[in-house]
N, C-alpha and C positions, 0 to 999 in steps of 0.2 A: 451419597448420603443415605444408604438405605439402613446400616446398622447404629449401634450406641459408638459413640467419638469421645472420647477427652478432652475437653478442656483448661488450660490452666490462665486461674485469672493474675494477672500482676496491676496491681494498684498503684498508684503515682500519688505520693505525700502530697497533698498542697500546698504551695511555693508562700511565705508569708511573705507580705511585703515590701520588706525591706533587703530581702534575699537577690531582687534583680537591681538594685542599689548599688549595691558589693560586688557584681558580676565583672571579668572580663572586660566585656566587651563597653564598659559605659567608662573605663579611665580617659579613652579620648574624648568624650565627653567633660567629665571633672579638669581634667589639666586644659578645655580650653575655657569655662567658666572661669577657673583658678590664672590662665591669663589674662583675662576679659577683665579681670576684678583688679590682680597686682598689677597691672601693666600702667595705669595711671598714680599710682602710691610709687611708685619707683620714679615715674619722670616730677610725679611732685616733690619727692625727696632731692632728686638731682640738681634741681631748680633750686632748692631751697638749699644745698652743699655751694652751687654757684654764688647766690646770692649772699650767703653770708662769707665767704672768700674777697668777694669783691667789697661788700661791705668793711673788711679789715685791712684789707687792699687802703680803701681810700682812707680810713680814720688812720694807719700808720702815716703815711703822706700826710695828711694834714697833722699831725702833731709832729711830723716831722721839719713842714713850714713852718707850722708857729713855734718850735722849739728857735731853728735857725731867727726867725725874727724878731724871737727873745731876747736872744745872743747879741743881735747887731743893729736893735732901733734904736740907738743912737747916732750911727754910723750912716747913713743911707748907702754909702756911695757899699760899701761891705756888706751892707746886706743885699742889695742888687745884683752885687756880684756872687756873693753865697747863693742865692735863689735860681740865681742861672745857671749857677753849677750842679744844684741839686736838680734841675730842668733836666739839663743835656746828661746825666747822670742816668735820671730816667728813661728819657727818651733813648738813649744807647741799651736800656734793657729791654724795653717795649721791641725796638728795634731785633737785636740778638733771640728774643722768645718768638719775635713774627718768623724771621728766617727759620730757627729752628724747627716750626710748627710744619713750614713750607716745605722744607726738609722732610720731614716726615710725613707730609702728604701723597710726597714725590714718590717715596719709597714705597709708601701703602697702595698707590695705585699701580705703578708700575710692578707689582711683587705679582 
């Protein structure tokens, strides 16, 4: 360092605030707030897609009773019999959607 040397200076903009915001490196950051957040509004909607299924589920079935027992209180002995048939009617679908489900349990585990 005994003589005159050159210099050159390069200056760095100051980054404003919102600049490491936007960066790269902070998406895994956002997308897991953005799970952290959706992840209960999704299982509350599904909840809430079940329970109104089930809900129609059961008000079809009962106006489907009280339609049959519209039909036939007069009759006891026919409407007893109507009721049991729309019973085992049921219980044969309950049935056939359990197997199917089983069925496809089977498949999803063992694949």
């Amino acid at each position: 360092m005994d003589g005159p040397h050159e210099a050159t200076a390069h200056y760095v903009r100051a980054r404003a605030w919102w600049e490491p915001l936007l960066s790269v490196d902070m998406v895994n950051i956002y997308i897991g707030i953005l799970g952290f957040v959706a992840l209960p509004f999704a299982l509350l909607g599904i909840d809430w897609v079940r329970t109104r299924r089930k809900r129609a589920a059961t008000k079809a079935l009962l106006n489907k009773i009280d339609e049959v027992y519209s039909m036939f209180k007069m009759d006891p002995r026919k409407c007893e019999e109507e009721l049991y048939t729309l019973k085992k009617t049921l219980l044969e679908g309950v049935t056939a959607m359990a197997k199917s489900l089983k069925k496809a349990m089977i498949l999803w585990v063992t694949r």
